[in-house]
FIKOLDREN-62401 format. One record per atom (N, C-alpha, C, O): residue in three letters; x, y, z. Coordinates in steps of 0.1 Angstrom, whole numbers, plus 5000, padded with zeros to 4 digits. Layout:
N
ALAXYZ/...
***
This chain:
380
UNK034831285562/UNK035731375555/UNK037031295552/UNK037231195560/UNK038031325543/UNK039131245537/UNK040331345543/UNK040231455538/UNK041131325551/UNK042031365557/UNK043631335552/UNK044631375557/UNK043331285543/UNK044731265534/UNK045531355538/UNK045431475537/UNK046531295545/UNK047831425546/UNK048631475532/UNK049131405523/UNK048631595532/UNK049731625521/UNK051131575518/UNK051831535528/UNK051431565506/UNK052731555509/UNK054131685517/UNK055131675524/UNK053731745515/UNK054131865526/UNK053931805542/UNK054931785549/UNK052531785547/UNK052231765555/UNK053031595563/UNK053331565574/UNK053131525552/UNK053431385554/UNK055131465555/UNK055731365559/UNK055931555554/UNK057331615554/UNK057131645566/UNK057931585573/UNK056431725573/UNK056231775584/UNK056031685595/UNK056531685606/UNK055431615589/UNK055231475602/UNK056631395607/UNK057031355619/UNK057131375597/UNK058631285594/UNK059431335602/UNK059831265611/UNK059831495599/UNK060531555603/UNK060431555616/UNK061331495623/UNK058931655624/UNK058931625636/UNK059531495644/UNK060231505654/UNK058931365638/UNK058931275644/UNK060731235644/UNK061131165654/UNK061531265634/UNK062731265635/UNK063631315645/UNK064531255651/UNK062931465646/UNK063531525656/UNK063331505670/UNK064231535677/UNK061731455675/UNK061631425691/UNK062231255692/UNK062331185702/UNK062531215682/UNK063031055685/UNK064831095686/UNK065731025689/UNK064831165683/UNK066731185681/UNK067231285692/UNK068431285696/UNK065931405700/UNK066531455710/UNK065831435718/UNK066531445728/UNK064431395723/UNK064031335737/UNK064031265744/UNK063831295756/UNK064531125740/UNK064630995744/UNK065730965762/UNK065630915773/UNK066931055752/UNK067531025767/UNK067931095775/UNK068731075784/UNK067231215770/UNK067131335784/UNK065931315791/UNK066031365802/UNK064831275789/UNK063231285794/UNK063131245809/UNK062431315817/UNK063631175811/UNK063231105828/UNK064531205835/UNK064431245847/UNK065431235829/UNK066131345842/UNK065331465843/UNK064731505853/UNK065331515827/UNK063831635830/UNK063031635840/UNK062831735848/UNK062631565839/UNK061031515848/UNK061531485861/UNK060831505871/UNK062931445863/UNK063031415877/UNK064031535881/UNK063931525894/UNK064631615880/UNK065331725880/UNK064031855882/UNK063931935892/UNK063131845871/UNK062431965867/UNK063032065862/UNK062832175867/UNK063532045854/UNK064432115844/UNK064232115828/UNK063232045824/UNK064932165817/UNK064932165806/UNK065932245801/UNK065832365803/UNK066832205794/UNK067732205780/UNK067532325774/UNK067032275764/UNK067432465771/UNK066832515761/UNK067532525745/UNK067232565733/UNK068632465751/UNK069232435737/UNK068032415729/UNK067432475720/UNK067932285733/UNK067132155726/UNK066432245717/UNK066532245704/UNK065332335726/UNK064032415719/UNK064732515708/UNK064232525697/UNK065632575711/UNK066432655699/UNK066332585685/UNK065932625675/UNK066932475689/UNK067132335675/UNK065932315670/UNK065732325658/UNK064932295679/UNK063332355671/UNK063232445666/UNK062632415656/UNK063432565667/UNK063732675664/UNK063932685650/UNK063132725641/UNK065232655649/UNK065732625637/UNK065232545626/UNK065532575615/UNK064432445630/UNK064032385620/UNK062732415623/UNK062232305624/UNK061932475624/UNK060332535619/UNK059332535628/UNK058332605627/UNK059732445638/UNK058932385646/UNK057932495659/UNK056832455662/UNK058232575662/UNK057932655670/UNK057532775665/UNK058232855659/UNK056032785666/UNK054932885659/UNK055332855645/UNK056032935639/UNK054932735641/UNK054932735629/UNK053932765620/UNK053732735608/UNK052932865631/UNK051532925619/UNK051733045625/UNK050833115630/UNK053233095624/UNK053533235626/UNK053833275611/UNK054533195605/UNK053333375605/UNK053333425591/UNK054633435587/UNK055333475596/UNK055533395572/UNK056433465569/UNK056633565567/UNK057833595564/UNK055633665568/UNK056233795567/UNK057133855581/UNK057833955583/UNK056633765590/UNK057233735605/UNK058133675611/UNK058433655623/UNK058933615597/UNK060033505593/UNK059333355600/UNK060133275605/UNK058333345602/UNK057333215605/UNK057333145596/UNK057233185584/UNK057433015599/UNK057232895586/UNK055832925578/UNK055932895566/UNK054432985582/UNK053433045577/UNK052732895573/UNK052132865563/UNK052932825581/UNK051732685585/UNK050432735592/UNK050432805602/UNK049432675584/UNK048432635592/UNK048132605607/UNK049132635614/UNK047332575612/UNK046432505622/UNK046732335624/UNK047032255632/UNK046632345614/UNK046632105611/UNK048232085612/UNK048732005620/UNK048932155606/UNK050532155610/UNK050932175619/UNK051832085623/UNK050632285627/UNK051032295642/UNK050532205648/UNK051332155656/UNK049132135647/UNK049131995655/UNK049331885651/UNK049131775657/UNK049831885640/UNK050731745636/UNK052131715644/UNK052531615650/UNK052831855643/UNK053831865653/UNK053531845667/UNK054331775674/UNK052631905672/UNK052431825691/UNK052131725689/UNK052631655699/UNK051631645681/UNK051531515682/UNK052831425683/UNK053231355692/UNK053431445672/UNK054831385675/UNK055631385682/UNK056531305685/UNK055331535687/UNK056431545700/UNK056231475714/UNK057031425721/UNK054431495715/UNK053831455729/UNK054031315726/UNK054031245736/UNK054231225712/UNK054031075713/UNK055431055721/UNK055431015733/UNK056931085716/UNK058031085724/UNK057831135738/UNK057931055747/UNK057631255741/UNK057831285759/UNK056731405760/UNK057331485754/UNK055931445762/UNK055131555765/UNK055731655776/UNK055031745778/UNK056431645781/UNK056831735790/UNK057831805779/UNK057631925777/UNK058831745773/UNK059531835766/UNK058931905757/UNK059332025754/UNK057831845750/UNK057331865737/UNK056331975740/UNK056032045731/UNK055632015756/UNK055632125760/UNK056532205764/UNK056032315765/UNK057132195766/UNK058632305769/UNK059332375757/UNK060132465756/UNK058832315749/UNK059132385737/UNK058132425730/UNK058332545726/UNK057032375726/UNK055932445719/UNK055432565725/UNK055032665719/UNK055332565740/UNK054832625748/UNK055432835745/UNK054832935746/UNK056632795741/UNK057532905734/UNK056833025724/UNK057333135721/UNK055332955721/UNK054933065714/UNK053533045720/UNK052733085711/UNK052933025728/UNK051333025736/UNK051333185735/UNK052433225740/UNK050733265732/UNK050533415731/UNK050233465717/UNK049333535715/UNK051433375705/UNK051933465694/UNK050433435686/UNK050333495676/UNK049533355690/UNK048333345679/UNK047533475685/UNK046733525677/UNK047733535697/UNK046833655701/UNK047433795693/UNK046933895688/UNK048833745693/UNK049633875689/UNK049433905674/UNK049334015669/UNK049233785666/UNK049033785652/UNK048033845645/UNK048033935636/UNK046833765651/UNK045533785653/UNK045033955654/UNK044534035645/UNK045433975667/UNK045034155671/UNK046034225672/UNK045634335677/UNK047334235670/UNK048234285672/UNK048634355665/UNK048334325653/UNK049434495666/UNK049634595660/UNK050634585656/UNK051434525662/UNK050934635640/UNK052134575633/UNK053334615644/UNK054334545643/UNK053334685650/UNK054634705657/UNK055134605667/UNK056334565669/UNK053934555673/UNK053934465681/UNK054134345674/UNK054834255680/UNK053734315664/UNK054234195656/UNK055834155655/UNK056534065658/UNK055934325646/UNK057234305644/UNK058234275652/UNK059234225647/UNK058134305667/UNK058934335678/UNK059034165682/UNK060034115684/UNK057834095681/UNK057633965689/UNK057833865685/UNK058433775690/UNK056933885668/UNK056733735664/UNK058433695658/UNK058933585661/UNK059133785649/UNK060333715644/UNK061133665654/UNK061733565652/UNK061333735665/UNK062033675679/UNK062133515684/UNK062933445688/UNK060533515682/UNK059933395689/UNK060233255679/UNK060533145683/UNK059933305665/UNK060333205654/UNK061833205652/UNK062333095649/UNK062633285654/UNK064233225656/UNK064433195668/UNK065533245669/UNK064133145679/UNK064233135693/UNK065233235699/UNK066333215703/UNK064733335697/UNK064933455706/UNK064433515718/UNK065033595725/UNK063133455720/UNK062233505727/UNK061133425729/UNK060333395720/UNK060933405741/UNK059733295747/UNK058233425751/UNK058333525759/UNK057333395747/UNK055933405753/UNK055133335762/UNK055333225766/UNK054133415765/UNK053233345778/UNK051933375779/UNK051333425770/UNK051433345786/UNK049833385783/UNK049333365802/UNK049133255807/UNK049233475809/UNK048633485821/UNK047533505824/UNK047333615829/UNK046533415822/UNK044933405822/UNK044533375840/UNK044033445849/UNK044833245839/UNK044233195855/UNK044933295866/UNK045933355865/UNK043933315877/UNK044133335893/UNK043633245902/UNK042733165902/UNK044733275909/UNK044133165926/UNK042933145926/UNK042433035928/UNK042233285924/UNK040233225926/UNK039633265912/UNK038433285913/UNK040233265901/UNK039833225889/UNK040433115875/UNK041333085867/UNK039733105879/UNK039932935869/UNK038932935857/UNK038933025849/UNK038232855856/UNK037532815842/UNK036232965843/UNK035532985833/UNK036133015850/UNK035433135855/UNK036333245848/UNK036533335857/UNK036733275839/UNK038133385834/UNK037133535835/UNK037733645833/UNK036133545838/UNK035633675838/UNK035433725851/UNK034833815855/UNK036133665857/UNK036133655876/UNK037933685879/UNK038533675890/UNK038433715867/UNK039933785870/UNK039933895876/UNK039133975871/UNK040633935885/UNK040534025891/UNK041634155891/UNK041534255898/UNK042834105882/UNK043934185881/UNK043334285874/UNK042434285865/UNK044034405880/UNK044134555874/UNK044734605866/UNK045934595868/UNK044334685852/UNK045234765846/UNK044534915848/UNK043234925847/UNK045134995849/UNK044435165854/UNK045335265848/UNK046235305855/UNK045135325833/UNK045735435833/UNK045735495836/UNK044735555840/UNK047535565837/UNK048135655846/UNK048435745831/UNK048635675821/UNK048535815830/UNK049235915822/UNK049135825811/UNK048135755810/UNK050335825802/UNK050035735789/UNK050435595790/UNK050735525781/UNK050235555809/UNK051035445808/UNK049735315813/UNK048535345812/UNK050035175816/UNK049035105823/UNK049435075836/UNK050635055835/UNK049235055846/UNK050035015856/UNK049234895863/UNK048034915867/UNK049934765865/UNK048934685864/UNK049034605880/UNK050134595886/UNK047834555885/UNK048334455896/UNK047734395901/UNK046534425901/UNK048134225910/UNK047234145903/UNK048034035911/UNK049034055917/UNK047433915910/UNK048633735906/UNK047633635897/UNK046433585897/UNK048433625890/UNK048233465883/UNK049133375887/UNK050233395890/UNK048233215887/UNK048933105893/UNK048833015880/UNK048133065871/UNK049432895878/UNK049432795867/UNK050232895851/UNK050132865839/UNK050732965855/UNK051633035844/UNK052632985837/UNK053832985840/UNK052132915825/UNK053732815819/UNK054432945813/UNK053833035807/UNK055832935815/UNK057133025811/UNK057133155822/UNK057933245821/UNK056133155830/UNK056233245841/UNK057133325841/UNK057233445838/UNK058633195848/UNK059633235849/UNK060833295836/UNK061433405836/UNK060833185827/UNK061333185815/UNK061433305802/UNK062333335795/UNK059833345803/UNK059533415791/UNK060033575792/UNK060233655801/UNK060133585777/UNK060233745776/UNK059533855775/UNK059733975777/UNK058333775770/UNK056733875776/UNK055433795774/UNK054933735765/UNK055333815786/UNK053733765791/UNK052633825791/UNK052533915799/UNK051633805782/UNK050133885779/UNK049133835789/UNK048433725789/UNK049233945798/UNK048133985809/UNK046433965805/UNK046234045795/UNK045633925807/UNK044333915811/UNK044033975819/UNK044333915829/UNK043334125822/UNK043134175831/UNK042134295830/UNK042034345818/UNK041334345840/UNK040434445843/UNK041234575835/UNK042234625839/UNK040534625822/UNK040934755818/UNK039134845824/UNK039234965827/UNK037834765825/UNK037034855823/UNK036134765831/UNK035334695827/UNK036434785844/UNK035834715854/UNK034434775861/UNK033634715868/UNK034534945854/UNK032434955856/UNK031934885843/UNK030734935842/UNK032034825835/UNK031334795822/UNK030134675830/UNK030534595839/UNK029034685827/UNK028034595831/UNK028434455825/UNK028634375833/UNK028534415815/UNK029034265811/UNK030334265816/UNK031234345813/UNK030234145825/UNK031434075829/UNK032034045819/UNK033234005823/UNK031634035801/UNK032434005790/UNK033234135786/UNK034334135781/UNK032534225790/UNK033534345783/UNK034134415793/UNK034034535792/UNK034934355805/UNK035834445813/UNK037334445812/UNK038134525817/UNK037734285802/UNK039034275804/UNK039834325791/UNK039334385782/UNK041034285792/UNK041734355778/UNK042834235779/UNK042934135787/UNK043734305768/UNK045634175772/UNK046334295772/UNK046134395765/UNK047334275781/UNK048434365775/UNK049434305779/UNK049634225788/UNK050534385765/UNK051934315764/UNK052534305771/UNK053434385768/UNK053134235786/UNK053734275795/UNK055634215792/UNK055834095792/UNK056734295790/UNK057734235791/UNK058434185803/UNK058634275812/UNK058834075805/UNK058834065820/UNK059934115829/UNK060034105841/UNK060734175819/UNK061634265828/UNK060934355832/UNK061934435833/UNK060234405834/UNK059434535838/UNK059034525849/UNK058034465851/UNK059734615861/UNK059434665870/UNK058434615876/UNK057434625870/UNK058334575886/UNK057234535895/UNK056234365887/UNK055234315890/UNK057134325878/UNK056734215873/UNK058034085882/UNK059334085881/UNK057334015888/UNK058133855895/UNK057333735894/UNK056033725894/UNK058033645894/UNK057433505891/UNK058333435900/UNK059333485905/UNK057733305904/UNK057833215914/UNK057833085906/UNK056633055903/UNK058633015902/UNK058332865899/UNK057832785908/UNK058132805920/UNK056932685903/UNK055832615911/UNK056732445910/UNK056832405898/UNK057232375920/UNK058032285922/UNK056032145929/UNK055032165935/UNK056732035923/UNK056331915926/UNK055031945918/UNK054131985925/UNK054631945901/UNK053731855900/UNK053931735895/UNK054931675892/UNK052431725898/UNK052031575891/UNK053231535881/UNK054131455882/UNK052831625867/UNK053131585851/UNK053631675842/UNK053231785846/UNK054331665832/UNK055031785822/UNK055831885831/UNK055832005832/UNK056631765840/UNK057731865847/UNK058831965839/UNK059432055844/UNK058831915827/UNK060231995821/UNK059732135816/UNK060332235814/UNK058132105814/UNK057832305814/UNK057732315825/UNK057332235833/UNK058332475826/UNK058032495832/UNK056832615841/UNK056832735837/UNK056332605847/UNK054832665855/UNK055232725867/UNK056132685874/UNK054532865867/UNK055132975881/UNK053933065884/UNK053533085872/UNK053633105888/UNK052833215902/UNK053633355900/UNK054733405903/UNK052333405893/UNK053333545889/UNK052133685895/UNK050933705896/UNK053533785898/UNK052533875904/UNK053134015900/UNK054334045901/UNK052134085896/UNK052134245890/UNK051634345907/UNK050734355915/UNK052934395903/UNK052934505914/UNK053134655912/UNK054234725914/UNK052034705907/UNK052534845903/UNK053234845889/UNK053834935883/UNK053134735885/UNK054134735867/UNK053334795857/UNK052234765854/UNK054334905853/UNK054234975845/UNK054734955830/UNK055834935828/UNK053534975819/UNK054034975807/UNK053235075798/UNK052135115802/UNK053435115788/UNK053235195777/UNK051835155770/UNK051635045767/UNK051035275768/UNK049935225765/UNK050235195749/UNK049135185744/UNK050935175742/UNK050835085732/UNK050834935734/UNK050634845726/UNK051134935747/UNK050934765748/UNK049434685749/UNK049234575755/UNK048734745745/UNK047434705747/UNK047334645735/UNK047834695724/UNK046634515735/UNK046634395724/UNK045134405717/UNK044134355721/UNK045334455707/UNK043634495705/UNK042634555708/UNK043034665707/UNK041534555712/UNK040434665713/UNK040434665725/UNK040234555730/UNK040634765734/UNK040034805749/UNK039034735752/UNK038134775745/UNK038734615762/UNK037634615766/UNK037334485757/UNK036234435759/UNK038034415747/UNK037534305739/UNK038334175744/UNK038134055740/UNK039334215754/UNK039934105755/UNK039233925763/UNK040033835766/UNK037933905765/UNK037233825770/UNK037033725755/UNK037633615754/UNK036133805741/UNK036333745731/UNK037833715723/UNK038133625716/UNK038433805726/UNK040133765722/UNK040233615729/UNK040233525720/UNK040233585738/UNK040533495746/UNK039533365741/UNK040133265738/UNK038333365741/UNK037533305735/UNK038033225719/UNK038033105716/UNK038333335712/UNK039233275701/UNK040433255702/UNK040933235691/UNK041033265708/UNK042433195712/UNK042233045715/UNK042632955707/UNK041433025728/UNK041232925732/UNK040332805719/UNK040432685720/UNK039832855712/UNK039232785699/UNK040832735697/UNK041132615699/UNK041532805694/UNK043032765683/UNK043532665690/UNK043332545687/UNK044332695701/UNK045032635714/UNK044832515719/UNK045632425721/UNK043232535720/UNK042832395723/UNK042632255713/UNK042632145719/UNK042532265701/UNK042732185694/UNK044432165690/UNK044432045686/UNK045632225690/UNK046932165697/UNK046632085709/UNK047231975708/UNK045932095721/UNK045632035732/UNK045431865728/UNK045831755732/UNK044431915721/UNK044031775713/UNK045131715708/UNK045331595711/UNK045731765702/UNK046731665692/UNK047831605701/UNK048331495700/UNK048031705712/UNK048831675721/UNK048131565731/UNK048931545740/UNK047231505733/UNK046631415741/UNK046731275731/UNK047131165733/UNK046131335721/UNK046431205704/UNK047931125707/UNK048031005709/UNK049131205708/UNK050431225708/UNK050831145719/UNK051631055715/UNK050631145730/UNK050231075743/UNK049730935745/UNK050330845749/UNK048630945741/UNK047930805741/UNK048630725730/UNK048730605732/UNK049130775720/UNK050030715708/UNK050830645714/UNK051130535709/UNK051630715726/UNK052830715728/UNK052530605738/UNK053330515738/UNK051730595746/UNK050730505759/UNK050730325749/UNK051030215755/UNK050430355737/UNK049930235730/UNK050830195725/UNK050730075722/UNK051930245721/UNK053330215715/UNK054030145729/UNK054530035728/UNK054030195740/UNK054830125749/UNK054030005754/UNK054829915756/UNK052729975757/UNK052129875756/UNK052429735749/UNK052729635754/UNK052229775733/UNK052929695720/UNK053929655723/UNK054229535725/UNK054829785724/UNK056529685728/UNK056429595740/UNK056829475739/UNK055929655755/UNK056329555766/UNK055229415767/UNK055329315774/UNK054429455759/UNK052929305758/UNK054229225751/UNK054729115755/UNK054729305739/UNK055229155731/UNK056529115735/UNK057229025730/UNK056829205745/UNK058429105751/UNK058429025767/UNK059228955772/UNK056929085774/UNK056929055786/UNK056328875786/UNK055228855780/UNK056828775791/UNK056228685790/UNK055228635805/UNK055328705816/UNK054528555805/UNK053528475815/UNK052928395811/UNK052428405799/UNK052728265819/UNK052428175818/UNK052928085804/UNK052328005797/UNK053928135805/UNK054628045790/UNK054628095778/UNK054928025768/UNK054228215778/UNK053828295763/UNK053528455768/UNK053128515778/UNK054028485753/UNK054128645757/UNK052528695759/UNK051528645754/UNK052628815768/UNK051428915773/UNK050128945756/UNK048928955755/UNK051328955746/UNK050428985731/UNK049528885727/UNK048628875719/UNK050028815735/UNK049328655731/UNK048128625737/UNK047628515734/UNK047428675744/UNK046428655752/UNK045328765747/UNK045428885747/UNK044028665744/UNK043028775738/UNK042628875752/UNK041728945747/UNK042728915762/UNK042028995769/UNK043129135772/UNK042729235778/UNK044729105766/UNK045629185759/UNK045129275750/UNK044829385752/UNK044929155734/UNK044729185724/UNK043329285722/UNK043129335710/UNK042629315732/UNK041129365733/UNK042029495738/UNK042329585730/UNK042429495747/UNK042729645756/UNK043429765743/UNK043129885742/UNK044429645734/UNK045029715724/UNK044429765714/UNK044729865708/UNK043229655711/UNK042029725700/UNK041629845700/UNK041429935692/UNK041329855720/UNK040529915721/UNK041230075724/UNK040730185726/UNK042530055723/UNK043430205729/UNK043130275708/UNK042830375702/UNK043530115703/UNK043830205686/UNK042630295683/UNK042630405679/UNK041530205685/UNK040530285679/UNK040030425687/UNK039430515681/UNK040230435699/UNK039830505708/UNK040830675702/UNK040530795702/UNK042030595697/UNK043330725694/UNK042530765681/UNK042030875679/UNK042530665672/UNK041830705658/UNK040730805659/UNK040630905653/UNK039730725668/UNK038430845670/UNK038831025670/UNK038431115663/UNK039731005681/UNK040131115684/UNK041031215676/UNK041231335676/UNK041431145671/UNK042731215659/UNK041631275651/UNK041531405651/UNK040731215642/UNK040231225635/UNK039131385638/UNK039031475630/UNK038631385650/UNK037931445657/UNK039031595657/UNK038431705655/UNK040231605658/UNK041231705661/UNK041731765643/UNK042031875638/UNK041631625638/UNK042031665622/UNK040531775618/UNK040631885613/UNK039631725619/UNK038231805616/UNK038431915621/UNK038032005614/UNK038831945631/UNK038432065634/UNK039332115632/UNK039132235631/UNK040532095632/UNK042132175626/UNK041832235609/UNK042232345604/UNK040932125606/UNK040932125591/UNK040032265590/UNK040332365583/UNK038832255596/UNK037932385596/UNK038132505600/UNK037732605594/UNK038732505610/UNK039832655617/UNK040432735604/UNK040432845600/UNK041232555598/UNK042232655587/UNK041432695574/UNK041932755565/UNK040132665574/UNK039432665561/UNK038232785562/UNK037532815552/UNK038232885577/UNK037632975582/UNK036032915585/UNK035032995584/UNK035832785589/UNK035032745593/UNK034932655609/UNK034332555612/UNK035832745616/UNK036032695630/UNK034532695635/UNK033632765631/UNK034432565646/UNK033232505650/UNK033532495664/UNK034232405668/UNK032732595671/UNK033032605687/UNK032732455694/UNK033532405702/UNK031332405690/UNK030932315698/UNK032432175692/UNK032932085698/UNK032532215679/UNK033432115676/UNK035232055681/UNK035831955681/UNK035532245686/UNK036432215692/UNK036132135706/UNK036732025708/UNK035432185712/UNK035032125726/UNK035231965731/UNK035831905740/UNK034131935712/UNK033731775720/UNK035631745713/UNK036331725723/UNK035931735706/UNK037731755704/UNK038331745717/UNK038931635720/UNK038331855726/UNK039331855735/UNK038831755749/UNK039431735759/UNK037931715747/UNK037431725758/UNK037431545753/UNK037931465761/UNK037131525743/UNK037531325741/UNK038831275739/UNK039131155740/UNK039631385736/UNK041131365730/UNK041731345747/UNK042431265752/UNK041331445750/UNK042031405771/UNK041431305777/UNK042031255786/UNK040231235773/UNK039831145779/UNK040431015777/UNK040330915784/UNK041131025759/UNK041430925758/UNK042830895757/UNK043430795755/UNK043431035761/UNK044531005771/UNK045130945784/UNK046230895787/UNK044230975790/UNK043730945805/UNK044030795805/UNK044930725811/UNK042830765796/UNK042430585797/UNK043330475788/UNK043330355790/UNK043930525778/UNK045130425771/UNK046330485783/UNK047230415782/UNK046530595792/UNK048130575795/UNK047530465812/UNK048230395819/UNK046730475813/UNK046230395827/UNK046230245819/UNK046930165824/UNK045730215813/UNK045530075805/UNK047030045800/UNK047229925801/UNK048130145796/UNK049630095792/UNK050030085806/UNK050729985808/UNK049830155819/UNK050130105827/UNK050130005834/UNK051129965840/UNK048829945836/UNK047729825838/UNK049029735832/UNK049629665840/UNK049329735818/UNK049729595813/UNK051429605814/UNK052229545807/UNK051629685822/UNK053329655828/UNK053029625839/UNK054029555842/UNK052329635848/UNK052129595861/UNK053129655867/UNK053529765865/UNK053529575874/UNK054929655890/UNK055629755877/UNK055529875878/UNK056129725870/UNK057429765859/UNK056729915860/UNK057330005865/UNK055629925856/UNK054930065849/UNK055030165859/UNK055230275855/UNK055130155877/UNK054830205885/UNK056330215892/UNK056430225904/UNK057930225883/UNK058530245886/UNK059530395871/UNK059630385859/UNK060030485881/UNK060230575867/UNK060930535860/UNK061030605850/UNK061630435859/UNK063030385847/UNK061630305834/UNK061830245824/UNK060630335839/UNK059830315824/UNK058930425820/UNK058130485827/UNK059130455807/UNK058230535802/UNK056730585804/UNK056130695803/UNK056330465807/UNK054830385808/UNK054530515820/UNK053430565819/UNK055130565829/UNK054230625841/UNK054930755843/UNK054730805854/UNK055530805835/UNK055630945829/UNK054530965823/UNK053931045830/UNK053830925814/UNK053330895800/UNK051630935812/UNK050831035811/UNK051530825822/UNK050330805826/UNK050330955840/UNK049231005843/UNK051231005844/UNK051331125851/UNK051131275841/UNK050631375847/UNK051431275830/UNK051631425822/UNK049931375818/UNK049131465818/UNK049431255815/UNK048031245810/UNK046931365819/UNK046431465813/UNK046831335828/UNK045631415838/UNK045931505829/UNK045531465818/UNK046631655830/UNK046331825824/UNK045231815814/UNK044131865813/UNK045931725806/UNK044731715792/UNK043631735793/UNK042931785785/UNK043431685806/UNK041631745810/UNK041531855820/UNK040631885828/UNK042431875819/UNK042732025829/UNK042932165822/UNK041932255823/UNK044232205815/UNK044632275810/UNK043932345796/UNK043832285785/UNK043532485798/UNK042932555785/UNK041332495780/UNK040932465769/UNK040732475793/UNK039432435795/UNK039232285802/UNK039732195797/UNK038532275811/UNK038332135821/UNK037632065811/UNK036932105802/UNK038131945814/UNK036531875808/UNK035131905810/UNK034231875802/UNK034831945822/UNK033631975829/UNK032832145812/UNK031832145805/UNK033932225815/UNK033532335806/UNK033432275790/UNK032532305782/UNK034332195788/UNK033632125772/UNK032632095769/UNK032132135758/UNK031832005779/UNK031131995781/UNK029732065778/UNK028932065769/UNK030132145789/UNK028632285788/UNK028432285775/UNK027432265768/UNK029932335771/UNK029632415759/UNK029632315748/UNK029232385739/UNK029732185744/UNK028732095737/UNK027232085738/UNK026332105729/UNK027132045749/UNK025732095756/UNK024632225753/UNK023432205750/UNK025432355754/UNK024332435749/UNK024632485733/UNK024232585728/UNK025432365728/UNK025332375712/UNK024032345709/UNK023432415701/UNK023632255715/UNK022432135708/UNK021132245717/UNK020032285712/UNK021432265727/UNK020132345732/UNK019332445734/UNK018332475740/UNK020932525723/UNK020632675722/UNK019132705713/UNK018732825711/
***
């Protein structure tokens, strides 16, 4: 397929890339070593389009595509991925809210979120559920006209931060399919018996921030129920279609960013009398990161491209997410490889770059679940 970016899209790209080269650079390593973040910064995104930018204008959303929103994580994650999640991260929910959401609930959320007013979340995982999401065990149980919900989720980005976090949780817990017991609902996080915990020392993408959140008895209005009673298992199913291919672009973004610092330190570091670029078993590792990024971009453009064209391809996101993290993984280990001692100290990019890598095959499906579900494409 011919992937020609638009001229629009070739605007979009620029821009992005203007903006994470002009504000990430020399805040990123305190981020990360602080655990902290600026929210200015993401406001300034804000402002210029960047956050939920396939939020509708009737929603005051820039009213982009799929391929545009991951043109933007790419740019951002090629500069710093920890910021560039701390900010994108700002609308993780608003494609559920769009999608199934009741105009009221639109109206209430999505304009908020697109002038940076208001941060979203998405509380899926528990302590003993993970890639298993039909093994959630949080409660919602109407009380009068209300939900009252309770529960913990762990791995919560904006936990702490956000202004409402959409719950995954048991609405219809006699239902015989484990597919049809959960629902979402809107939880605002000021609400009563809702707390979060920030989660201190990971690995990677310290500047978002991740918290351990627990519903106790929180009560909210049964209008906050996000679509059909009882459907929220396939809600989530197509969420994670959308989501994950951002994931992708954001791993693209990464490895870009892995092969860029390589390039520069190969061609200024010298040995044995000549620079690092100079040596064919260099020049092979670098071949081998470009084409490995290309593969994968390409793989993320396809299926961005079909999402937006109403021909999303489950097995297609999959092999997507699931090669796009891999080959993040192995160009930020290979940019580290060729700084040697240098890489393995934080005053270089090179081992930020190679720490935020791992999630990519973590986060919004393992590699292991891509897998499967490549797998029983072909065998169904």
């Amino acid at each position: 397929m011919n992937f020609e970016l638009t001229k629009e899209q070739k605007e979009v790209v620029q821009a992005a890339r203007k903006f994470a080269r002009g504000e990430f650079p020399d805040r990123a390593r305190d981020f990360d070593r602080e655990e902290s973040f600026d929210v200015a910064i993401r406001k300034k995104a804000c402002d210029l389009g960047f956050v939920g930018a396939f939020i509708e204008p009737e929603y005051d959303g820039a009213g982009y595509g799929l391929f545009e929103q991951a043109l933007i994580c790419e740019e951002f994650f090629a500069v710093d991925p920890g910021i560039g999640l701390a900010i994108l991260s700002a609308s993780f929910g608003a494609e559920l809210i769009q999608l199934y959401g009741t105009d009221h609930q639109k109206r209430e959320v999505l304009p908020r979120i697109a002038a940076g007013e208001a941060v979203i979340g998405t509380a899926i995982t528990e302590p003993d559920a993970g890639s298993d999401v039909t093994a959630a065990s949080t409660t919602a149980v109407r009380d009068g006209d209300d939900w009252v919900l309770n529960g913990t989720k762990m791995f919560i980005t904006n936990g702490v931060g956000a202004d409402y976090i959409l719950v995954f949780c048991q609405t219809d817990p006699d239902q015989e399919s484990r597919h049809q017991r959960h629902s979402f609902l809107l939880v605002p996080t000021e609400t009563a018996g809702y707390s979060a915990t920030k989660i201190h020392g990971k690995l990677g993408i310290r500047a978002s921030e991740t918290a351990e959140v627990v519903l106790k008895d929180a009560r909210v209005p049964g209008d906050r129920l996000v679509g059909k009673q009882g459907a929220g298992f396939k809600q989530l199913m197509a969420f994670f279609n959308l989501t994950r291919i951002h994931v992708c672009a954001q791993a693209v973004g990464l490895a870009r960013g892995a092969l860029e610092e390589a390039v520069r330190h190969t061609q200024g570091r010298r040995q044995f009398g000549a620079p690092l670029a100079s040596f064919q078993a260099t020049q092979f590792k670098l071949a081998e990161m470009a084409t490995r990024i290309r593969a994968a971009r390409n793989l993320y453009y396809e299926a961005a491209w079909q999402a937006d064209n109403g021909k999303l391809d489950h097995a297609l996101v999959a092999m997507a997410k699931w090669f796009a993290g891999k080959v993040a993984v192995d160009c930020a280990d290979e940019a580290l490889q060729m700084h040697g001692g240098y890489g393995y100290i934080d005053e270089y990019k090179v081992q930020r770059l190679y720490r935020d890598a791992k999630i990519m095959e973590i986060y919004e499906g393992t590699k292991e679940v891509e897998k499967l579900i490549v797998a029983r494409s072909l065998l169904c």
